[in-house]
Structures are given as C-alpha cells and as structure tokens.
Backbone as numpy.savetxt, mean C-alpha at the origin, in Angstrom:
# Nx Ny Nz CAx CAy CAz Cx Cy Cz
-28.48 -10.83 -8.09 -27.11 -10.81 -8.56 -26.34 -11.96 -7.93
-25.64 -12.87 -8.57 -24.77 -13.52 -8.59 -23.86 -13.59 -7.96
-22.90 -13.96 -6.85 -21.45 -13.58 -6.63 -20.88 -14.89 -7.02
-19.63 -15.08 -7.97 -18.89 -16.18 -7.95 -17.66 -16.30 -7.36
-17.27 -17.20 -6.10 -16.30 -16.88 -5.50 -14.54 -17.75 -5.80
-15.35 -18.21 -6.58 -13.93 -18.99 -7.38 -13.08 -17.92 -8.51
-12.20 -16.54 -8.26 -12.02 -15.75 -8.91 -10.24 -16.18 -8.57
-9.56 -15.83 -9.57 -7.90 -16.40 -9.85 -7.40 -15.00 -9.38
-6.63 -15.44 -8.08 -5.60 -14.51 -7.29 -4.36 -14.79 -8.14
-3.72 -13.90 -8.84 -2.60 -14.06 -9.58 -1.19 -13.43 -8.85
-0.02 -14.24 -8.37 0.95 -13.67 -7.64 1.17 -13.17 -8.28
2.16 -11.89 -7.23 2.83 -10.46 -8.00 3.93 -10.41 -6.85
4.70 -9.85 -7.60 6.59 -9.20 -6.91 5.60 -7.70 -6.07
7.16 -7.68 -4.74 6.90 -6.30 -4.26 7.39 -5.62 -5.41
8.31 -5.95 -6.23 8.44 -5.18 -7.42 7.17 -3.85 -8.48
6.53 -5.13 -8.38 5.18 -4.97 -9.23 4.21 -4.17 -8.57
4.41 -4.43 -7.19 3.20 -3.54 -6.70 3.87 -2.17 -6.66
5.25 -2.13 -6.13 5.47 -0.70 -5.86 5.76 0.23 -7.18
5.39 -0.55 -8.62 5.75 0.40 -9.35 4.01 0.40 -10.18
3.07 0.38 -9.15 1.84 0.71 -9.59 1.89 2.57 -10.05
1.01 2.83 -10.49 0.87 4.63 -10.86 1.08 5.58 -9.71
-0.08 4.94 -8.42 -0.10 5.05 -7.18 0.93 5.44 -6.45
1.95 4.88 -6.58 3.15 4.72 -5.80 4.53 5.29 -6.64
4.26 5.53 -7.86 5.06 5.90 -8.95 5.09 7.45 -9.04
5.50 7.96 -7.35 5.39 9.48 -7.77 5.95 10.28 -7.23
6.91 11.53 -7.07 7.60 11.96 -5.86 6.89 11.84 -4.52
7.09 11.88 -3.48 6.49 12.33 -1.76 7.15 13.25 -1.57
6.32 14.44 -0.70 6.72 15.38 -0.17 7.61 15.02 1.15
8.44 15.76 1.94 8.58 15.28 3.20 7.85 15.09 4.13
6.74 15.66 3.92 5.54 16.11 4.96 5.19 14.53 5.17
4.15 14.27 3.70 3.46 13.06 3.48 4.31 12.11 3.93
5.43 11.81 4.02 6.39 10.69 4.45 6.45 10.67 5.74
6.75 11.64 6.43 6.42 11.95 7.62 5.38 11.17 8.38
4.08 12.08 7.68 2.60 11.73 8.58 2.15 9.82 8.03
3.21 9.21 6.90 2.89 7.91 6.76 3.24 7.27 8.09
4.73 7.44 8.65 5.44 7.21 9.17 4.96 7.02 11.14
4.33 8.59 10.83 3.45 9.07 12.57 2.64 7.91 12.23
1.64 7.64 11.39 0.28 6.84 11.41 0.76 5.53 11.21
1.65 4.65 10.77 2.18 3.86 11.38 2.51 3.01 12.34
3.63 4.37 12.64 4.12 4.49 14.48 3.08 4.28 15.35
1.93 5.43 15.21 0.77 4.86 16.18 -0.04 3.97 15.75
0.10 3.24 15.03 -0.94 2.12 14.91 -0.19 0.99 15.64
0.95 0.91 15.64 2.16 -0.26 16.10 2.16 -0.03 17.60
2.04 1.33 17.76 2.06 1.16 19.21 3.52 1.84 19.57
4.61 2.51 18.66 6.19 2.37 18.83 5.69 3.94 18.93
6.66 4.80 19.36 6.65 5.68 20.28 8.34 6.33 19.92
C-alpha cells in the first residue's frame, strides 16, 4: 500500500469547526464540568 503525503490541508474558521455535528449539541452541566477538571489538570491550574 501506497501512502501519498502530498494531501491539501484546507483552512477552516473556529466558526466552522465549532458548528461540526459533534459539537452541535446541548452539554449537560456535569460533562462541562469534567471538560473543564481534565483540562485544569492537564495545565497544571489548580
């Protein structure tokens, strides 16, 4: 198999990404929350 690495990165708006399906959906408080904790501890902020 083949890999060709010359493939066209096409810019996009934060617009565009945040209105993927993905992201296009209520959040609970919870889930906002535990984004927020996992974050926090990845940054190191406390």
């Amino acid at each position: 198999m083949e890999i060709v690495s010359d493939a066209i990165i096409e810019p996009v708006t934060m617009t565009e990404v945040l209105s993927l399906a993905s992201w296009d959906r209520p959040r609970s408080s919870e889930e906002l929350k535990g984004f927020i904790s996992q974050r926090e501890s990845v940054l190191g902020i406390q």
